[in-house]
VMD Tcl script that builds the backbone (N, CA, C; Angstrom):
set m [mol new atoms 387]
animate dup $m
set s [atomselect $m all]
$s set {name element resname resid chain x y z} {
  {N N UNK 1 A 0.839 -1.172 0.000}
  {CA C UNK 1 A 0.000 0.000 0.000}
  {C C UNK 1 A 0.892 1.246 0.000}
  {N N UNK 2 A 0.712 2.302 -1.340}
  {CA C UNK 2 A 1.462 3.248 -1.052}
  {C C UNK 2 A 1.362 3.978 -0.128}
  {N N UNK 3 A 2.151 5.189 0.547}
  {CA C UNK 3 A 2.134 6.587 1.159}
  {C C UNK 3 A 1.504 7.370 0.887}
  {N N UNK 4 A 0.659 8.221 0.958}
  {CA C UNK 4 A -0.619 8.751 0.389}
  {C C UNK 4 A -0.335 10.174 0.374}
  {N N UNK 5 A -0.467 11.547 -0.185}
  {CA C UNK 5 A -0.133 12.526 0.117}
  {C C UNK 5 A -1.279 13.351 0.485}
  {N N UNK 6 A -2.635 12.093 0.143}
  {CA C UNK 6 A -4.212 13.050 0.755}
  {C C UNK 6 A -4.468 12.607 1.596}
  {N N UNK 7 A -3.556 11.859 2.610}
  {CA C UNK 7 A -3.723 10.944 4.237}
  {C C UNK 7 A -3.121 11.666 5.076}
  {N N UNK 8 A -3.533 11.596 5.868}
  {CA C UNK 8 A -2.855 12.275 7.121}
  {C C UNK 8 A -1.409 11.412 7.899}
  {N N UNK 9 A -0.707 11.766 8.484}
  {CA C UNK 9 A 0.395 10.942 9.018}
  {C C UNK 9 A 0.477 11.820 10.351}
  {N N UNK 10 A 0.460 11.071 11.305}
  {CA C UNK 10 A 0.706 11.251 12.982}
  {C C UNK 10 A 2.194 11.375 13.597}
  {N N UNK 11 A 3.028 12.248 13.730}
  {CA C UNK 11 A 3.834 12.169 14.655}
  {C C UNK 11 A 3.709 12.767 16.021}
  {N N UNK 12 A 4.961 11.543 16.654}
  {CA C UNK 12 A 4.633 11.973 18.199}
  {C C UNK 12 A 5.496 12.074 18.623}
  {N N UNK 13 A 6.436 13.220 19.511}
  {CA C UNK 13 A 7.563 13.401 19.965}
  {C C UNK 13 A 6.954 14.760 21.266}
  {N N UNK 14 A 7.759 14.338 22.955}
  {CA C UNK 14 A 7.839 15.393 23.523}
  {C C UNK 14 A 8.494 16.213 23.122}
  {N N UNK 15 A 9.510 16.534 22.296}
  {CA C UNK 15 A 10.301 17.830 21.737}
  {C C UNK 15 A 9.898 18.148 20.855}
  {N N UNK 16 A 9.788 19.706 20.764}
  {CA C UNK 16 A 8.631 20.402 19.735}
  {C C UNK 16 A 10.405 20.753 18.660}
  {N N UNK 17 A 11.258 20.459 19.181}
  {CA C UNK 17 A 12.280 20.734 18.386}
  {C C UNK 17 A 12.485 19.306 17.168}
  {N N UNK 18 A 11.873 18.538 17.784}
  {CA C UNK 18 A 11.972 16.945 17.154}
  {C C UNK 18 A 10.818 16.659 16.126}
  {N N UNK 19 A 9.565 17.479 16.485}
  {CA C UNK 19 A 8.220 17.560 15.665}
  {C C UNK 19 A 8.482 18.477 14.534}
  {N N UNK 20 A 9.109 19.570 14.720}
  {CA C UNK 20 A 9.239 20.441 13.736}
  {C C UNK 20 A 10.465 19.636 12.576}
  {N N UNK 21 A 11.144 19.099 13.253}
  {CA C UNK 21 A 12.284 18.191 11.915}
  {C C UNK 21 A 11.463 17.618 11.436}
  {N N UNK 22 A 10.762 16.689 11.800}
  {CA C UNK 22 A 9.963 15.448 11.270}
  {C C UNK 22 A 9.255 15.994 10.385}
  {N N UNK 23 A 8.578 17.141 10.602}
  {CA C UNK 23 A 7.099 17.693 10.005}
  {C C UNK 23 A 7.852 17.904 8.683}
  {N N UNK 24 A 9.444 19.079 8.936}
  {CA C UNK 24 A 9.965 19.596 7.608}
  {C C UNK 24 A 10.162 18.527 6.893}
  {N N UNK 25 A 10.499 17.273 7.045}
  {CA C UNK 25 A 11.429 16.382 6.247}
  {C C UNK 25 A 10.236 16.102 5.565}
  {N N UNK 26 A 8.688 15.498 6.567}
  {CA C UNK 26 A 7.496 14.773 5.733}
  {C C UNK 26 A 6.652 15.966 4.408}
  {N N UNK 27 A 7.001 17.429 4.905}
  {CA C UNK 27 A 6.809 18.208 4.160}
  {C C UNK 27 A 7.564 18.354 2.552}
  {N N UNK 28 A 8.650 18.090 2.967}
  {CA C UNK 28 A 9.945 18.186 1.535}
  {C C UNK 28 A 9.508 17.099 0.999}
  {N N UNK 29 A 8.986 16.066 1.347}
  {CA C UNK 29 A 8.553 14.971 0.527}
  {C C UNK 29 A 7.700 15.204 -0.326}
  {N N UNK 30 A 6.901 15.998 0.406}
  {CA C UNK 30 A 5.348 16.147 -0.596}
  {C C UNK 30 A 4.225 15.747 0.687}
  {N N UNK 31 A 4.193 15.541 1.564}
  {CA C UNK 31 A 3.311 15.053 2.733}
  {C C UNK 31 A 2.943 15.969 3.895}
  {N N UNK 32 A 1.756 17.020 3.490}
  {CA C UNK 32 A 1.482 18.350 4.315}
  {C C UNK 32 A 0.747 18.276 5.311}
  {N N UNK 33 A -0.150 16.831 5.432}
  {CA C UNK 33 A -1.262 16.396 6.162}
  {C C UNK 33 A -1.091 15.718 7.343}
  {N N UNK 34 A -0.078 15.948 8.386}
  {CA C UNK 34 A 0.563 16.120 9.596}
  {C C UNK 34 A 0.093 16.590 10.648}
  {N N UNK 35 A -0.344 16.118 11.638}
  {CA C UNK 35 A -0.745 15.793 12.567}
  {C C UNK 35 A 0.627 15.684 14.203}
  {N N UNK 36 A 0.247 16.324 14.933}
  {CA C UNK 36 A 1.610 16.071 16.144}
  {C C UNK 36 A 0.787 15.764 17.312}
  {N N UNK 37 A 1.044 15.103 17.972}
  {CA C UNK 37 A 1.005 14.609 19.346}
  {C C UNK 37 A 2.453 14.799 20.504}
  {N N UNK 38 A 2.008 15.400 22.145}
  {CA C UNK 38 A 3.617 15.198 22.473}
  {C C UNK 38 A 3.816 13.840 23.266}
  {N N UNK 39 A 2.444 12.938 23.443}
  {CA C UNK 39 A 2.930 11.377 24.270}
  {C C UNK 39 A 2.071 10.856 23.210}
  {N N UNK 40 A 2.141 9.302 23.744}
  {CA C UNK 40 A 1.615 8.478 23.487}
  {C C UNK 40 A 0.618 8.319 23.885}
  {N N UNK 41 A -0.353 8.563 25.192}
  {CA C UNK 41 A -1.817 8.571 25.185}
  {C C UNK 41 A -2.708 9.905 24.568}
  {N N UNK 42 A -1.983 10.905 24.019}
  {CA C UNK 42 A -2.083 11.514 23.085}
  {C C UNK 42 A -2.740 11.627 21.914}
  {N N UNK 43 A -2.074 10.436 21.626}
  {CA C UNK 43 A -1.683 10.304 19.882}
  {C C UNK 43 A -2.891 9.073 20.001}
  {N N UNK 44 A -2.885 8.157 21.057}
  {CA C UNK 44 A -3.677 7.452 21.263}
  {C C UNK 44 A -5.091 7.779 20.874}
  {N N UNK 45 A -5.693 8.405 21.735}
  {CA C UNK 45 A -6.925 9.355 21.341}
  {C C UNK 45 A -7.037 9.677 20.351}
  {N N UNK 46 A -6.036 10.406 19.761}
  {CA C UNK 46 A -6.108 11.424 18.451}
  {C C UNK 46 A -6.064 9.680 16.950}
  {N N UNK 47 A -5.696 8.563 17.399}
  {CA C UNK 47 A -5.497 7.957 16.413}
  {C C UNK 47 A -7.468 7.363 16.016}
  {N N UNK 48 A -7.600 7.258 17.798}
  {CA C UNK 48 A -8.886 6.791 17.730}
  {C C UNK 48 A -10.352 7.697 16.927}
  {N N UNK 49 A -9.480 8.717 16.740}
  {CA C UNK 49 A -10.355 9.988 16.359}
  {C C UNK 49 A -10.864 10.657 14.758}
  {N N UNK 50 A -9.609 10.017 14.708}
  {CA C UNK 50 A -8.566 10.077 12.583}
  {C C UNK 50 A -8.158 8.840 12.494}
  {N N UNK 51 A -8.333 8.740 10.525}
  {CA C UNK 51 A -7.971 7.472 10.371}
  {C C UNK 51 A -6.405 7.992 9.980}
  {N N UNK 52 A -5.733 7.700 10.424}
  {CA C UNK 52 A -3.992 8.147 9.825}
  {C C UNK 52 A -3.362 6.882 9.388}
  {N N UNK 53 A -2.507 6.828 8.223}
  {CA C UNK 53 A -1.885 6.364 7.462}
  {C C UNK 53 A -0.686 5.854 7.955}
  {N N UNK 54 A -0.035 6.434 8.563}
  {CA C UNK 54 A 0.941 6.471 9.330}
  {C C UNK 54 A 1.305 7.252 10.309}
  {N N UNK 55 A 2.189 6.360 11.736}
  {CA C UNK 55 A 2.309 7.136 13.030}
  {C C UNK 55 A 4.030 6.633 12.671}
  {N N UNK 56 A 4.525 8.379 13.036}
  {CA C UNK 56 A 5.969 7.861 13.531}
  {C C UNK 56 A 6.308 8.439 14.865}
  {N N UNK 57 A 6.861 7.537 16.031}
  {CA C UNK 57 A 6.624 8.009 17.236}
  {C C UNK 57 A 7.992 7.698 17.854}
  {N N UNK 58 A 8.168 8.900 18.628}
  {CA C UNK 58 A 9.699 8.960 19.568}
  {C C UNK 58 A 9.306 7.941 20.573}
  {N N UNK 59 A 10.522 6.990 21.470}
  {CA C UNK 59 A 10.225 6.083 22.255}
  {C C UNK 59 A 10.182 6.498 23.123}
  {N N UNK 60 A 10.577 7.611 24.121}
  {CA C UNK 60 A 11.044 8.134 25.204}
  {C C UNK 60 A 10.233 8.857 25.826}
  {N N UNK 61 A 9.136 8.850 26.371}
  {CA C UNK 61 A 7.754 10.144 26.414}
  {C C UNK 61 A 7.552 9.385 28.111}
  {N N UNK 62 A 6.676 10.678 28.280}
  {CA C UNK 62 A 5.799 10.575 29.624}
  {C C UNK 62 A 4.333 10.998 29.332}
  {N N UNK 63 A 3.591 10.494 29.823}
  {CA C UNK 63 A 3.301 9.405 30.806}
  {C C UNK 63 A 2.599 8.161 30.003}
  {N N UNK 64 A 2.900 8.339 28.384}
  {CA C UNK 64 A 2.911 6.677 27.730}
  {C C UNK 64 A 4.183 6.970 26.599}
  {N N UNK 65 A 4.492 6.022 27.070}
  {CA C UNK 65 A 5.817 5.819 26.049}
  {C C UNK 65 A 5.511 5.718 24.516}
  {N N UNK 66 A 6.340 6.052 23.172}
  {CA C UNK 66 A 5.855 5.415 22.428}
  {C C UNK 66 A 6.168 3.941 21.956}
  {N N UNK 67 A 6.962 3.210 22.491}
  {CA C UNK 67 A 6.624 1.657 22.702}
  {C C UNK 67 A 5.570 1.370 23.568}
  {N N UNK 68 A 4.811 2.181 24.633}
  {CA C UNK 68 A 3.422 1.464 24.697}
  {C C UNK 68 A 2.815 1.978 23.751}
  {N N UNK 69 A 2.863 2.921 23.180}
  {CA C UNK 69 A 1.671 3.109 22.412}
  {C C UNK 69 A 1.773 2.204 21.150}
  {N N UNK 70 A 2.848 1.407 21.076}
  {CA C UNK 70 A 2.804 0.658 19.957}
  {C C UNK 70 A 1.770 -0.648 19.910}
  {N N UNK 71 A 2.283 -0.896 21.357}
  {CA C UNK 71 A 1.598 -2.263 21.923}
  {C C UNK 71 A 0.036 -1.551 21.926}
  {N N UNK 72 A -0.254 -0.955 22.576}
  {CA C UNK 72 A -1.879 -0.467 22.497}
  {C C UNK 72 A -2.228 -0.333 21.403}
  {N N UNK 73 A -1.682 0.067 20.231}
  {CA C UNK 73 A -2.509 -0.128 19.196}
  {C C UNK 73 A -2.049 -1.482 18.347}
  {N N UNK 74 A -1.285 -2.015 18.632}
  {CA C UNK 74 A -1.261 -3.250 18.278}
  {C C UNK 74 A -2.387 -4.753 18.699}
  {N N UNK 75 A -2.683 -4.072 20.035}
  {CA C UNK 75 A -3.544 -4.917 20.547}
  {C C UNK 75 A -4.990 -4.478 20.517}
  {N N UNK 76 A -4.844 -3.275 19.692}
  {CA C UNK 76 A -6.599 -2.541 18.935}
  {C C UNK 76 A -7.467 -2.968 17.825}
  {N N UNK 77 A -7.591 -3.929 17.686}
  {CA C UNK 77 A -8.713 -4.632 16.422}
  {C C UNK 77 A -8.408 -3.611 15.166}
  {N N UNK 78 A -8.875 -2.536 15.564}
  {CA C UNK 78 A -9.692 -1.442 14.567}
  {C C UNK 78 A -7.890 -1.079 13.924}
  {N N UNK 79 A -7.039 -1.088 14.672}
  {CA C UNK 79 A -5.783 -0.269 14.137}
  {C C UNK 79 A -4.728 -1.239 14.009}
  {N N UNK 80 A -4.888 -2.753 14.360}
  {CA C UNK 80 A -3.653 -3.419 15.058}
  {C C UNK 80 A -2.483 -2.900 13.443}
  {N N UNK 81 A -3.077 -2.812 12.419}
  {CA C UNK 81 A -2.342 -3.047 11.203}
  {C C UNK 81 A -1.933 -1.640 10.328}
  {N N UNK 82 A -1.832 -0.528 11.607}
  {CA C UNK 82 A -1.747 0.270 10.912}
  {C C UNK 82 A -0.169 0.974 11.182}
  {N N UNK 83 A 0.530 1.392 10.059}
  {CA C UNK 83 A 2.252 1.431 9.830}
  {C C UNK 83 A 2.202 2.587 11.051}
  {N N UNK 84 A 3.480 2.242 11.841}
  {CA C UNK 84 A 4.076 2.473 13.172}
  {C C UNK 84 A 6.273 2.562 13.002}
  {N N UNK 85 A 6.701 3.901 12.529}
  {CA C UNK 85 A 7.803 3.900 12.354}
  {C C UNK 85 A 8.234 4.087 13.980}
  {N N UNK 86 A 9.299 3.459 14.401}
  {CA C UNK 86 A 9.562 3.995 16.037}
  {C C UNK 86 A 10.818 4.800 15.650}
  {N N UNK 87 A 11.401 6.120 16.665}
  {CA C UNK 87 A 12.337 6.859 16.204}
  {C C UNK 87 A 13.056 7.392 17.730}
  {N N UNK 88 A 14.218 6.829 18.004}
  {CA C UNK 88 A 15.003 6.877 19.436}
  {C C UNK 88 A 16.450 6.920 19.021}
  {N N UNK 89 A 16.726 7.544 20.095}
  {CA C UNK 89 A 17.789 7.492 20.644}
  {C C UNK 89 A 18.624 6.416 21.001}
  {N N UNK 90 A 17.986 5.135 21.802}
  {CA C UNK 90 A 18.459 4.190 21.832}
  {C C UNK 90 A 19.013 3.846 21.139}
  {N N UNK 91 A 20.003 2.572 20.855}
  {CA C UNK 91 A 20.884 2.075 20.398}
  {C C UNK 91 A 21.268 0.771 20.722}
  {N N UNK 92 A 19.993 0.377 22.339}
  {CA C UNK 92 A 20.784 -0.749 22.592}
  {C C UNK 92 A 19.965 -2.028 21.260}
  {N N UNK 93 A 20.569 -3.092 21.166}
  {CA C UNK 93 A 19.836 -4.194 20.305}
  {C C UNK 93 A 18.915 -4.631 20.962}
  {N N UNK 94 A 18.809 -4.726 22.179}
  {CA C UNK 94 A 17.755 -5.422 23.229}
  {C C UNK 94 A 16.217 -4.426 22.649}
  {N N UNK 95 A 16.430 -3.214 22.260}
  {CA C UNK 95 A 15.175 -2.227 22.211}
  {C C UNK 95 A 14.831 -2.571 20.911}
  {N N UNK 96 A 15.559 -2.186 19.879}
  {CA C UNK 96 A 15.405 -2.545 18.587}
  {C C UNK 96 A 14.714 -4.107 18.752}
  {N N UNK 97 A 15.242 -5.298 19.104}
  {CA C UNK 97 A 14.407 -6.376 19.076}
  {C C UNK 97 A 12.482 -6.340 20.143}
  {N N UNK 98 A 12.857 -5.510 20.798}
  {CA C UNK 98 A 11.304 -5.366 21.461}
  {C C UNK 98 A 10.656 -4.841 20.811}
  {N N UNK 99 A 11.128 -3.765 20.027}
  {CA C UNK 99 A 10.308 -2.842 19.213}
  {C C UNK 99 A 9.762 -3.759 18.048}
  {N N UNK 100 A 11.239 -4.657 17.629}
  {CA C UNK 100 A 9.936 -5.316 16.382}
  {C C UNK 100 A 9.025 -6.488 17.148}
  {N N UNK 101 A 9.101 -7.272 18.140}
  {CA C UNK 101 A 8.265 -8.134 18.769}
  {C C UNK 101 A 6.824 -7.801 18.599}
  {N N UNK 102 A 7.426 -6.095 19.032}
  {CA C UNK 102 A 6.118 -5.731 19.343}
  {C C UNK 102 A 5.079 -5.080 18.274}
  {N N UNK 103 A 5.889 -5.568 17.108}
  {CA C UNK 103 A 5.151 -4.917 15.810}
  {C C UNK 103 A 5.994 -3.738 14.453}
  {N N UNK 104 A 6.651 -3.115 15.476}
  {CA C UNK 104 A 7.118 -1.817 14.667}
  {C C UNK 104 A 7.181 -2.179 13.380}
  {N N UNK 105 A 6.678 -1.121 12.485}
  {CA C UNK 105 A 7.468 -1.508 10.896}
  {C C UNK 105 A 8.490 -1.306 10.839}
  {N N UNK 106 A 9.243 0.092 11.512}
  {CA C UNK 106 A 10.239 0.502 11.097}
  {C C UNK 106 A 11.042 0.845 12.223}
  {N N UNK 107 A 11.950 1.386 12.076}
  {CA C UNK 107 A 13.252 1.609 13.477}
  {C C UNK 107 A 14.280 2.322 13.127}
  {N N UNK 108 A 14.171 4.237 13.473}
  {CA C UNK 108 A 14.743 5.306 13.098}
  {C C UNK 108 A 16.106 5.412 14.006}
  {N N UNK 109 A 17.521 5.366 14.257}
  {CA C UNK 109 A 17.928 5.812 15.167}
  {C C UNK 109 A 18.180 7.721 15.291}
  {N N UNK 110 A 18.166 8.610 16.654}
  {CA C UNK 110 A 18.540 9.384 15.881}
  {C C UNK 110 A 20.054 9.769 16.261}
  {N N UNK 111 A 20.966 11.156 15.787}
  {CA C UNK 111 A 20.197 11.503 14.494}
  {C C UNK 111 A 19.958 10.947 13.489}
  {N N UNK 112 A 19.228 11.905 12.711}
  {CA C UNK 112 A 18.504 11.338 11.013}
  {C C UNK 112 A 18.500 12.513 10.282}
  {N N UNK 113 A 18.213 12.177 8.995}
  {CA C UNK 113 A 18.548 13.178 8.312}
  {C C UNK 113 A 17.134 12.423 7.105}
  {N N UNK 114 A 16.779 13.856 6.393}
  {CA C UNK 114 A 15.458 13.372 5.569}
  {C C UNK 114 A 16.139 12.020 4.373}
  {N N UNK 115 A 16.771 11.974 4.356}
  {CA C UNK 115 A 17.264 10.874 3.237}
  {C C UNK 115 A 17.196 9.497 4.030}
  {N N UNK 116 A 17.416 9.711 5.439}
  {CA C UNK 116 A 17.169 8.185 5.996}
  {C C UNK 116 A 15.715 7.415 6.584}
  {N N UNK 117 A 14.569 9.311 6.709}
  {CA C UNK 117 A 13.606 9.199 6.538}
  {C C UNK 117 A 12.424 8.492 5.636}
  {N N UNK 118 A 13.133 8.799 4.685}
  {CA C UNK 118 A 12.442 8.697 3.140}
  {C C UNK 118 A 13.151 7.284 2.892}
  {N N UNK 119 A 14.037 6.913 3.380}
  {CA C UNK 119 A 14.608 5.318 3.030}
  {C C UNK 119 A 13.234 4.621 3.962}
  {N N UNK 120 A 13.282 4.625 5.130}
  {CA C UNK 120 A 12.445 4.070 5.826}
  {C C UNK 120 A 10.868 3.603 5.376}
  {N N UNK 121 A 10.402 5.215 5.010}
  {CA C UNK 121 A 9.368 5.438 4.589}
  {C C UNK 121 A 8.947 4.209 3.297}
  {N N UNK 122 A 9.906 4.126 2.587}
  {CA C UNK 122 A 9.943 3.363 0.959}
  {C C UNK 122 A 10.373 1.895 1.729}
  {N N UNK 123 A 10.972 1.357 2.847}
  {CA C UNK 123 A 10.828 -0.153 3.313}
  {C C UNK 123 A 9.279 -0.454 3.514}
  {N N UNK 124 A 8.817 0.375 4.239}
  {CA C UNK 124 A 7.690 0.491 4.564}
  {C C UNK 124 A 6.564 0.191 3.210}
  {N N UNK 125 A 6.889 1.320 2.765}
  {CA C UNK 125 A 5.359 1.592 1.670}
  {C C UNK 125 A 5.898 1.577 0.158}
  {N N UNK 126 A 7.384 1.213 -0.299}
  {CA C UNK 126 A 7.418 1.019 -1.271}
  {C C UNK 126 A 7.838 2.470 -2.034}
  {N N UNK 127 A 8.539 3.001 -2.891}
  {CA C UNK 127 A 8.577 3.993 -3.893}
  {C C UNK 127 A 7.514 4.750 -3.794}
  {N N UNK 128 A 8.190 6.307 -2.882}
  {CA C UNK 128 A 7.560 6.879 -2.477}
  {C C UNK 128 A 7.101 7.731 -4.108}
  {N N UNK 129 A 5.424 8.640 -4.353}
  {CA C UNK 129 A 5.365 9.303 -5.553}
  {C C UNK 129 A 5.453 10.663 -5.050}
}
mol reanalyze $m
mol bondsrecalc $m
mol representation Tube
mol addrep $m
């Protein structure tokens, strides 16, 4: 299923310094229909609210992480199948393997730069248009 540029896409990061990269990079793509959350019960709500295409979510948040919020919507009927890029800091392998257990499509370390964005994006959904 491609990337859609008339879909909305969800990011979620407590740093409004981290939302504004994300937003520019999904913007330079061609993808204006952006959506921010700063946690994971947040984005939660807001997913239950909008149908979004894609969530890319920082792991590190209070007071829901976005590895729970992965698992919560993984374990949501209505959403379990909907693309989930995770984007941290981490580094250890132990996280990276929980993260995919637990579903992730994808697994950003940062930093990043829009070219490793847009790689991700195209594992995901294929040749971005």
């Amino acid at each position: 299923m491609p990337l859609e540029k008339n879909k909305p896409i969800l990011i979620v990061d407590d740093y409004k310094t981290m939302l504004r990269i994300v937003r520019n990079i999904l913007n330079q793509l061609g993808y204006t229909l952006v959506d921010e959350a700063t946690d994971g019960s947040m984005a939660f709500d807001m997913i239950q609210e909008k149908q979004y295409q894609l969530v890319i979510s920082d792991w590190n948040m209070q007071p829901m992480s976005g590895y729970e919020l992965l698992v919560k919507i993984r374990a949501d009927e209505k959403h379990k199948t909907l693309p989930f890029i995770m984007v941290t800091a981490e580094t250890k392998p132990e996280n990276v393997l929980k993260a995919k257990q637990a579903g992730v499509n994808n697994y950003i370390i940062k930093p990043f730069n829009a070219q490793t964005l847009k790689t991700k994006l195209e594992a995901v959904f294929g040749p971005l248009r």
